[in-house]
N, CA, C and O atoms as CSV, one atom per row, in Angstrom:
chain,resi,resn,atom,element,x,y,z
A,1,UNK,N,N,83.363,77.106,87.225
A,1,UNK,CA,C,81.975,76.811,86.912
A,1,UNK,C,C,81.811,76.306,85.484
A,1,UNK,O,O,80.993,75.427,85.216
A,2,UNK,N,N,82.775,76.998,84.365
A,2,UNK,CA,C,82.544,76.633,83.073
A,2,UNK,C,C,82.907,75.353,82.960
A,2,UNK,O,O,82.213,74.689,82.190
A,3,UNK,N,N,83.952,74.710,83.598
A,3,UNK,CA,C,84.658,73.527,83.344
A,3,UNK,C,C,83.381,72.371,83.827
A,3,UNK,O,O,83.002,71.590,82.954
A,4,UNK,N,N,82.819,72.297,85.055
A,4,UNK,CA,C,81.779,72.176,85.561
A,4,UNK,C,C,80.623,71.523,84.902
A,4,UNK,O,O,80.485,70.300,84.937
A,5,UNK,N,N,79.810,72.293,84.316
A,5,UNK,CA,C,79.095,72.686,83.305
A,5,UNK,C,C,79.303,72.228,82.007
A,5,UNK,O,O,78.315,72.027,81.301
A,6,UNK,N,N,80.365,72.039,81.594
A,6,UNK,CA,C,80.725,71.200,80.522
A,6,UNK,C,C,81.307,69.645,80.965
A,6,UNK,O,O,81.228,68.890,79.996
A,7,UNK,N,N,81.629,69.262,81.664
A,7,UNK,CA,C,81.794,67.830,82.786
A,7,UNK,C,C,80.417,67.054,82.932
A,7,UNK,O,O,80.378,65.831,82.794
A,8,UNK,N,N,79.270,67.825,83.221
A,8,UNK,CA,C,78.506,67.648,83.495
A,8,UNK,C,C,77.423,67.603,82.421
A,8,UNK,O,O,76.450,66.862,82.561
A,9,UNK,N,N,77.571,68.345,81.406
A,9,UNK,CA,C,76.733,68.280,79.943
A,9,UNK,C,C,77.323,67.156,79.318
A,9,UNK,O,O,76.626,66.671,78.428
A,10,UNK,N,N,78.858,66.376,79.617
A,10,UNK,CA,C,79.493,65.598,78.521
A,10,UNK,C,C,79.110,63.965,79.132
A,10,UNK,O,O,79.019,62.937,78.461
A,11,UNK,N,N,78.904,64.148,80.807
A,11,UNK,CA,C,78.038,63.170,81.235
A,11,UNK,C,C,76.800,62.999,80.838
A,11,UNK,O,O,76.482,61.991,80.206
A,12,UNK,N,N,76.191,63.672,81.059
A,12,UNK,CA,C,74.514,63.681,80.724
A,12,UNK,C,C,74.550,63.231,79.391
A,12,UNK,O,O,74.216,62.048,79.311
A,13,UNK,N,N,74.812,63.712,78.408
A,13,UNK,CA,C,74.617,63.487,76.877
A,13,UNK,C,C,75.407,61.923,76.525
A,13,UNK,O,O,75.129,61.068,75.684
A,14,UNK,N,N,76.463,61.987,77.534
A,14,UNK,CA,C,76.988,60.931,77.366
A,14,UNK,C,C,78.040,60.698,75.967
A,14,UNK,O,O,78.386,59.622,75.480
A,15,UNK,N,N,78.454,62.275,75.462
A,15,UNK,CA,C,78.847,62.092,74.600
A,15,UNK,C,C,79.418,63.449,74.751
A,15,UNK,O,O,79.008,64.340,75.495
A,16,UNK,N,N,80.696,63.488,73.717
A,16,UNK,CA,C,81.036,65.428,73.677
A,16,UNK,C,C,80.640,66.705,73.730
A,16,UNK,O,O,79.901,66.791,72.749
A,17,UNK,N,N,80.657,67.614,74.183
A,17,UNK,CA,C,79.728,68.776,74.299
A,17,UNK,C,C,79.979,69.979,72.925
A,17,UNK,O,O,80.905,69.786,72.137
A,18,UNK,N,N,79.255,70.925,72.807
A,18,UNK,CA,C,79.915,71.736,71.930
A,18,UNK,C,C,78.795,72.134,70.908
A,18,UNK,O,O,77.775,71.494,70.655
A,19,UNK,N,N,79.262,73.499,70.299
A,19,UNK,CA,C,78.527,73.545,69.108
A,19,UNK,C,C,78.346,72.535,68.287
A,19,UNK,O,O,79.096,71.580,68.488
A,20,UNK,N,N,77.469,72.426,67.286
A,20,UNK,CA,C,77.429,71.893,66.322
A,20,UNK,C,C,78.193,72.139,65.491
A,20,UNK,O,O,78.011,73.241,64.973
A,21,UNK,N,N,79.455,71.257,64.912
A,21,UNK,CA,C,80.538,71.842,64.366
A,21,UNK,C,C,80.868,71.571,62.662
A,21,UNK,O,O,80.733,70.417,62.254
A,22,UNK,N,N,81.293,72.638,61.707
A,22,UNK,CA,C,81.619,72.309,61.117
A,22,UNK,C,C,82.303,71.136,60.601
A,22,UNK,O,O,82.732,70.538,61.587
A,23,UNK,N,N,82.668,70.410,59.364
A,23,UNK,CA,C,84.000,69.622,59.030
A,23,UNK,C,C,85.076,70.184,59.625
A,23,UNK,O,O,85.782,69.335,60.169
A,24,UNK,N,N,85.641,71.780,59.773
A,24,UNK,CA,C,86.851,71.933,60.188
A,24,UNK,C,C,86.789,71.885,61.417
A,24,UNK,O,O,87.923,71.963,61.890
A,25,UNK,N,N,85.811,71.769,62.371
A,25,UNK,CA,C,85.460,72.148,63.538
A,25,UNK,C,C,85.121,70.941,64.666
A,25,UNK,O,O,84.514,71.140,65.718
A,26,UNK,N,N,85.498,70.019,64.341
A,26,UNK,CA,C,84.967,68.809,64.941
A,26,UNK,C,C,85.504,68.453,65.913
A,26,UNK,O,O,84.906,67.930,66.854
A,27,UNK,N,N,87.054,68.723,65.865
A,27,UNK,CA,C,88.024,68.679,67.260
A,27,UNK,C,C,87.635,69.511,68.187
A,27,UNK,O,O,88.066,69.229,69.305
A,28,UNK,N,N,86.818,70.651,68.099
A,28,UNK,CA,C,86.917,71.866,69.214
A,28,UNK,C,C,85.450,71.087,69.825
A,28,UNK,O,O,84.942,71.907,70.590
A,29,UNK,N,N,84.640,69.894,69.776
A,29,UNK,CA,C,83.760,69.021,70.104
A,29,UNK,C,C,85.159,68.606,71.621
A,29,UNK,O,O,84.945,69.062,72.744
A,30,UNK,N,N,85.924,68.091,71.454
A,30,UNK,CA,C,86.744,67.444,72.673
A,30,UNK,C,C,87.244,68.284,73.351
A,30,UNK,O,O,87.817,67.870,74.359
A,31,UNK,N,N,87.242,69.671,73.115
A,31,UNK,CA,C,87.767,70.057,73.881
A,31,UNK,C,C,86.811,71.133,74.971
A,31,UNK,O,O,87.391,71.928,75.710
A,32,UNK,N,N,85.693,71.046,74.945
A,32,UNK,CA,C,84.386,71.276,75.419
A,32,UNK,C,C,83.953,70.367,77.116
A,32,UNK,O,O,83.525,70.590,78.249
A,33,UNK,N,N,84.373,69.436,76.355
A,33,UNK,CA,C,83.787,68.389,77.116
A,33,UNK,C,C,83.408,66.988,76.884
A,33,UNK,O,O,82.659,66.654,75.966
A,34,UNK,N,N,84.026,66.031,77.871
A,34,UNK,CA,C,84.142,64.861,77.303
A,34,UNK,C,C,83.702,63.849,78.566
A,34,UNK,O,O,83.961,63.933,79.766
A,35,UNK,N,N,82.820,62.713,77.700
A,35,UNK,CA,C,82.454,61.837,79.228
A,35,UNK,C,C,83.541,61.092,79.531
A,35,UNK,O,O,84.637,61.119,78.972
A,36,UNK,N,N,83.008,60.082,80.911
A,36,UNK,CA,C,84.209,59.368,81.368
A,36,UNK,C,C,83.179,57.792,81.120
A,36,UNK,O,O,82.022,57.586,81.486
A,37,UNK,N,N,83.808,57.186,80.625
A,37,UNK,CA,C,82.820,55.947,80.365
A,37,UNK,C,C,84.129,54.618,80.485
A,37,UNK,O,O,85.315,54.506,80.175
A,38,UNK,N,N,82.937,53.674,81.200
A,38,UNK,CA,C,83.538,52.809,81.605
A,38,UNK,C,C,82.981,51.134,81.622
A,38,UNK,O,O,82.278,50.662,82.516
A,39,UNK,N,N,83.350,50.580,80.729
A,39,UNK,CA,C,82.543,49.259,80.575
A,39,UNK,C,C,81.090,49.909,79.766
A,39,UNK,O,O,79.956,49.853,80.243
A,40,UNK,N,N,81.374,50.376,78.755
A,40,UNK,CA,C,79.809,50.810,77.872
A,40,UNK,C,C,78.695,52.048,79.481
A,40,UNK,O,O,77.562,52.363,79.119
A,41,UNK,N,N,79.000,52.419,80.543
A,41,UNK,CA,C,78.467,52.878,81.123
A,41,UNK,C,C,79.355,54.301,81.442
A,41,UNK,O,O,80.508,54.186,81.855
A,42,UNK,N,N,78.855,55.419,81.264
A,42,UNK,CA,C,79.028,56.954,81.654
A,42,UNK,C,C,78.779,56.763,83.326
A,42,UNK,O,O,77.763,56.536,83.984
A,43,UNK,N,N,80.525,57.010,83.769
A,43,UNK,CA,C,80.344,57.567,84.815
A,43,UNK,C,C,81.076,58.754,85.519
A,43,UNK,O,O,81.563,58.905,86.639
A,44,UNK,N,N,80.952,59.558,84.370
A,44,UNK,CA,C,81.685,61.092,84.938
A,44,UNK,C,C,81.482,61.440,83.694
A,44,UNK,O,O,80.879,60.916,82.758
A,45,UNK,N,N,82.468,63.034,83.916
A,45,UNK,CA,C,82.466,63.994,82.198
A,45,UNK,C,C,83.866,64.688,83.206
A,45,UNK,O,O,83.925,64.945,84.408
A,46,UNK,N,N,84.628,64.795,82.371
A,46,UNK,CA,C,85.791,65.879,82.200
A,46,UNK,C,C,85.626,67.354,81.519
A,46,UNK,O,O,85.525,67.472,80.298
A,47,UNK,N,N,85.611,68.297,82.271
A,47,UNK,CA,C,85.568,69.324,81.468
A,47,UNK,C,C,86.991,70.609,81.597
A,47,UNK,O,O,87.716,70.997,82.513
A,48,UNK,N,N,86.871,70.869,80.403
A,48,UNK,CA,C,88.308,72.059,80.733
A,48,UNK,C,C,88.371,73.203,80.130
A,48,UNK,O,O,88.229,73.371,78.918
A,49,UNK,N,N,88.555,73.923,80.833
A,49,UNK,CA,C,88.020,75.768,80.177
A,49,UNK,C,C,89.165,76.330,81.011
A,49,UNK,O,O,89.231,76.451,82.235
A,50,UNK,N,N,90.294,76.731,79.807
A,50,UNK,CA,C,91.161,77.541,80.391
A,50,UNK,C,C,92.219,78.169,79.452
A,50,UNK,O,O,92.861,79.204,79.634
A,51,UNK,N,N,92.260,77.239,78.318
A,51,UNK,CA,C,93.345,77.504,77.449
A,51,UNK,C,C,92.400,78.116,76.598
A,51,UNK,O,O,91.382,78.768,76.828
A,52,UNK,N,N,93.323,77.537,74.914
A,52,UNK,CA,C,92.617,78.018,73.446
A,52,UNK,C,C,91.883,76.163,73.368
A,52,UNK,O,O,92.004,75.301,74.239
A,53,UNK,N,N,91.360,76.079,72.404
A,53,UNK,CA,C,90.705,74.972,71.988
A,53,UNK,C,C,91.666,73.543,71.951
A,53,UNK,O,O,91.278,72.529,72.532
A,54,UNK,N,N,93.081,73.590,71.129
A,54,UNK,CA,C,93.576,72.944,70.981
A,54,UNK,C,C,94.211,72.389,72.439
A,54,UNK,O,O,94.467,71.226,72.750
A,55,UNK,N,N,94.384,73.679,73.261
A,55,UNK,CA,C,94.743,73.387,74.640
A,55,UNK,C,C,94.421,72.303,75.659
A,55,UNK,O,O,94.959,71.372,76.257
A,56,UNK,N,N,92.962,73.082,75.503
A,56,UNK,CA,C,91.678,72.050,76.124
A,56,UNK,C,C,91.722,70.749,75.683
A,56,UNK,O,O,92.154,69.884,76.445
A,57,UNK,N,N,91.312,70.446,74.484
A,57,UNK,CA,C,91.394,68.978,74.188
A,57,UNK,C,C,92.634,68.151,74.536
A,57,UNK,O,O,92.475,66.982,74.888
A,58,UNK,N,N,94.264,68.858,74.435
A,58,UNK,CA,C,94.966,68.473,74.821
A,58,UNK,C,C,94.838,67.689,76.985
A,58,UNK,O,O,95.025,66.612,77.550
A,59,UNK,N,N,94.560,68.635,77.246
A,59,UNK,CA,C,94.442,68.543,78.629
A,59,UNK,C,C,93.257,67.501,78.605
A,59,UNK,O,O,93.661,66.412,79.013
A,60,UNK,N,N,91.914,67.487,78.253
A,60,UNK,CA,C,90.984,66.497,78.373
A,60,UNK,C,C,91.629,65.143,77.916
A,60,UNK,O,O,91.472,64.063,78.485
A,61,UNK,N,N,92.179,65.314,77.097
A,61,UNK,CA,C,92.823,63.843,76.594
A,61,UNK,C,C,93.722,63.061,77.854
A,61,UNK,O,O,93.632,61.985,78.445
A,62,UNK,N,N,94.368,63.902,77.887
A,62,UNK,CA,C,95.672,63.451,79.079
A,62,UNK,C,C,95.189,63.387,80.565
A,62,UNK,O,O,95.909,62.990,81.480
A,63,UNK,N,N,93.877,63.823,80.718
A,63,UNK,CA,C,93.384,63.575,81.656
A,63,UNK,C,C,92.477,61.976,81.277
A,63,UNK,O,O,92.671,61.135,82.155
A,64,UNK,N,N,91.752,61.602,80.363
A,64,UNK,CA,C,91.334,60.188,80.563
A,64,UNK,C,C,92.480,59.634,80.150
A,64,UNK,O,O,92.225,58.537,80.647
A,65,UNK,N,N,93.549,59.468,79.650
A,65,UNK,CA,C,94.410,58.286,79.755
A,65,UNK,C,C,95.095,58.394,81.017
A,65,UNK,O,O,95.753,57.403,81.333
A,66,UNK,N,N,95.090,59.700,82.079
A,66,UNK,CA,C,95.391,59.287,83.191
A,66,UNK,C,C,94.609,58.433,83.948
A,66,UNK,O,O,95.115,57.689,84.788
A,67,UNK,N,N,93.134,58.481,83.673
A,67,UNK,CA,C,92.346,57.287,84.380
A,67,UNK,C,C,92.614,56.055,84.498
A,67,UNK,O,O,92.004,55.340,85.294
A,68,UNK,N,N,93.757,55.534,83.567
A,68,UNK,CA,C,93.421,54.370,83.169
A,68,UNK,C,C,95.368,54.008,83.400
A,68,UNK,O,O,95.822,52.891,83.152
């Protein structure tokens, strides 16, 4: 559901999900949640909730360059 939920907030916003993050904190933005955009148009969000932060973003990443 969390992964979900953040897939779906990173669509809508059309942009990364996440607290509002510090300077040190700006990476843990990707790993929240990230859209899927395609030709300037949002059409999905990736989300991943399972690891630590660095995890997540890892996995969100490697999941859109698998899109492609």
């Amino acid at each position: 559901r969390v992964s979900i939920t953040k897939a779906v907030s990173a669509a809508t916003r059309r942009a990364p999900t996440g607290p509002l993050p510090s300077e040190e904190e700006v990476s843990v933005l990707l790993s929240l949640g990230m859209p899927v955009v395609v030709s300037g148009a949002v059409v999905g969000g990736i989300g991943i909730s399972a690891g630590t932060e660095a995890q997540d973003e890892e996995v969100a990443r490697a999941a859109l360059k698998a899109l492609w």
